[in-house]
C-alpha positions as CSV (number, residue, x, y, z in Angstrom):
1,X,26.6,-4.6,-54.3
2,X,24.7,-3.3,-57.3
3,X,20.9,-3.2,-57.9
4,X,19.8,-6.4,-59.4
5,X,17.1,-8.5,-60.1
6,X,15.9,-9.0,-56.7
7,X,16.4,-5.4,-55.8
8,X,13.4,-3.0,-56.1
9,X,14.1,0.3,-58.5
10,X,14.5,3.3,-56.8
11,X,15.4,6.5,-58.9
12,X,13.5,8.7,-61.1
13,X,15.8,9.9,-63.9
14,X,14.9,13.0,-65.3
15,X,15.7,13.6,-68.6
16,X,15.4,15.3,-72.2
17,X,13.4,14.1,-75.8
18,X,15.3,16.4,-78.2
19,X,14.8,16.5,-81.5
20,X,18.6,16.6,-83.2
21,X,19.1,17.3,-87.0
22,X,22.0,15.4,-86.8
23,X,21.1,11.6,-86.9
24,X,24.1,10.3,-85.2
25,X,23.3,12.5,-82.4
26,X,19.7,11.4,-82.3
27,X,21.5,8.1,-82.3
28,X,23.3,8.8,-79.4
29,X,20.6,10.0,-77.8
30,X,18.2,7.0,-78.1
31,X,21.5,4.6,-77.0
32,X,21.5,6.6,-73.6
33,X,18.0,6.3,-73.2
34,X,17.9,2.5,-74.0
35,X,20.4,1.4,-71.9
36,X,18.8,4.0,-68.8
37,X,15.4,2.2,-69.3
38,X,16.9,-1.4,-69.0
39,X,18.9,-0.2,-66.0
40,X,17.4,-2.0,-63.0
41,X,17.8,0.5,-60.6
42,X,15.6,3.2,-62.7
43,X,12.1,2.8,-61.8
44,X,10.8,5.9,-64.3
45,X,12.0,7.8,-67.0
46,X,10.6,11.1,-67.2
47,X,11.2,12.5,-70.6
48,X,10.7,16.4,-71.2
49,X,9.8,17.5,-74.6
50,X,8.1,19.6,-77.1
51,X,6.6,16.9,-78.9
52,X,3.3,15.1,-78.0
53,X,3.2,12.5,-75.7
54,X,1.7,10.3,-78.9
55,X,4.5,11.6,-81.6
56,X,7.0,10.8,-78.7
57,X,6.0,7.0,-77.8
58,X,5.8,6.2,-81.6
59,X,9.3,8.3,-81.8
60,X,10.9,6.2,-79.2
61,X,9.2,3.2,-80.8
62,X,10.5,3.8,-84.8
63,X,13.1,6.0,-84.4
64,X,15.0,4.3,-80.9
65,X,13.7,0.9,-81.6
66,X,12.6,0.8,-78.2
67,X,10.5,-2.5,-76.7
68,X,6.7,-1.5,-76.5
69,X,6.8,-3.1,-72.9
70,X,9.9,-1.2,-71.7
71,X,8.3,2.2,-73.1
72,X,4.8,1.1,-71.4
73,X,6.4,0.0,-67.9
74,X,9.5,2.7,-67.5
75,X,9.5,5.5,-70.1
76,X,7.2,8.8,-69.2
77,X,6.5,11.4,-71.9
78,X,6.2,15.2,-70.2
79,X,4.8,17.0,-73.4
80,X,4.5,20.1,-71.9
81,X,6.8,22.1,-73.8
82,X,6.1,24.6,-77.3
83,X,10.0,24.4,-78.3
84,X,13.1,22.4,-77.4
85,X,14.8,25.6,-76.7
86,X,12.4,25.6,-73.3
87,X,14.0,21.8,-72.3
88,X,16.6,23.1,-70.0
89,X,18.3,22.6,-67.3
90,X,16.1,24.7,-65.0
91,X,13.1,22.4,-66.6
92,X,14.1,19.9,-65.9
93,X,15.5,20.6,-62.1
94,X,11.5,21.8,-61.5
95,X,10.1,19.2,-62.8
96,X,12.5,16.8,-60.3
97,X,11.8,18.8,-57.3
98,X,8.6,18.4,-57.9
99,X,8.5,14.7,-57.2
100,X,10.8,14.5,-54.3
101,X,10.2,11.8,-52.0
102,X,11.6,9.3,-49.4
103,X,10.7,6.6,-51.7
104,X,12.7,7.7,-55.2
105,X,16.0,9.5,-55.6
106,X,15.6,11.8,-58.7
107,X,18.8,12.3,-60.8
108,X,18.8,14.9,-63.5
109,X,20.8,14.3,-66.3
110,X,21.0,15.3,-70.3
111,X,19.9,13.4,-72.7
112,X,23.3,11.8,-73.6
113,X,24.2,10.3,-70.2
114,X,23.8,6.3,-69.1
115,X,23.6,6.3,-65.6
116,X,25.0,2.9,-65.3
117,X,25.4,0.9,-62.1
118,X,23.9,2.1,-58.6
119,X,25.2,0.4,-55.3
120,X,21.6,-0.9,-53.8
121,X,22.3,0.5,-50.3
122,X,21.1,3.9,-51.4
123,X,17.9,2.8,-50.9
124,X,18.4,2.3,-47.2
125,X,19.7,6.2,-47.2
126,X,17.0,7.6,-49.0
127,X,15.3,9.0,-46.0
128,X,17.8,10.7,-45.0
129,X,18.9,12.0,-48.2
130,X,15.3,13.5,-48.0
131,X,15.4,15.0,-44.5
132,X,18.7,16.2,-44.9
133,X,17.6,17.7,-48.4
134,X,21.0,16.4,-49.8
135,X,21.7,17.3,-53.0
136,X,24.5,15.0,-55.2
137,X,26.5,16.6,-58.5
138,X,27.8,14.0,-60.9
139,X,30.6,14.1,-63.4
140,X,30.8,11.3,-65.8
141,X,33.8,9.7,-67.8
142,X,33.7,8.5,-71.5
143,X,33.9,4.7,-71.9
144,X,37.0,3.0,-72.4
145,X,35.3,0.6,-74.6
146,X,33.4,2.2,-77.4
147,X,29.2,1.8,-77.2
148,X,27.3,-0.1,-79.7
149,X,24.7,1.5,-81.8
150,X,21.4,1.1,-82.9
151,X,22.4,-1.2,-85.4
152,X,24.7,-2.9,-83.0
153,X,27.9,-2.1,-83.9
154,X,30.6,-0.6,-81.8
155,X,31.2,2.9,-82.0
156,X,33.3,5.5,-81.3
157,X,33.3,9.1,-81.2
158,X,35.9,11.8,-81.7
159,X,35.2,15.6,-81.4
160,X,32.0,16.3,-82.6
161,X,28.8,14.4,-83.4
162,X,30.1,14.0,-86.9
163,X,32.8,11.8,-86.4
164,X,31.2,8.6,-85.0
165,X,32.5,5.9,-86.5
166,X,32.9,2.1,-86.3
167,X,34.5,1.0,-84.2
168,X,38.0,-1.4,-85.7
């Protein structure tokens, strides 16, 4: 059984606000964290960067398109950072170790990754995850069906950033 509407969120997602000079990367990006911040099972979005908490909101708001409620209620700028070659991996593992708790599982992921569907009896286990400090890797797979963009449309991506195109 997944989390759904009745279910109360319970993980704190961990995450990166780069800055890519490729925009269909940037695109890809924001697509990630859209889909992550309507995911009912995510209760916070915690997003490092080396912007400022004020250029990242209006960022997430122009450039993502994201809803000003959604970015109010779930998304949290960390603008702690001079350059986005300090948003690393060991970033962002302090910053989730930092907030460990019985009441939250924190998954760490790059910027990129939808987390998609969470069966809801984690929840029941997240005490013992805590006293047993377990610790979870995850792989992930590439949809079979291709994600929609900003703009809507399907996509689909070959090797590189580059080569996003429509999907037919």
């Amino acid at each position: 059984m997944a989390v759904g509407a009745g279910a109360r969120a319970f993980i704190a997602l961990h995450t990166l606000l780069l800055d890519s000079k490729v925009p269909e990367r940037s695109e890809e990006y924001c697509v990630a964290l859209l889909n992550n911040a309507r995911n009912p099972a995510i209760a916070t979005i915690w997003l490092l960067t080396a912007l400022s908490g004020a250029a990242a909101r209006q960022g997430l708001l122009d450039g993502c398109r994201m809803n000003p409620l959604l970015l109010r209620e779930r998304v949290r700028p960390v603008a702690r950072f001079k350059a986005d070659a300090d948003l690393t991996y060991a970033a962002l593992l302090m910053h989730a170790s930092a907030a460990v708790s019985t009441a939250k599982l924190q998954v760490v992921a790059h910027a990129d990754i939808i987390l998609g569907t969470w069966p809801a009896q984690l929840q029941g286990s997240l005490r013992a995850m805590h006293h047993y400090r377990m610790v979870f890797a995850l792989s992930r797979t590439e949809p079979k069906r291709c994600l929609a963009g900003l703009d809507h449309r399907t996509r689909v991506s070959g090797a590189g950033p580059q080569t996003i195109t429509p999907c037919p």
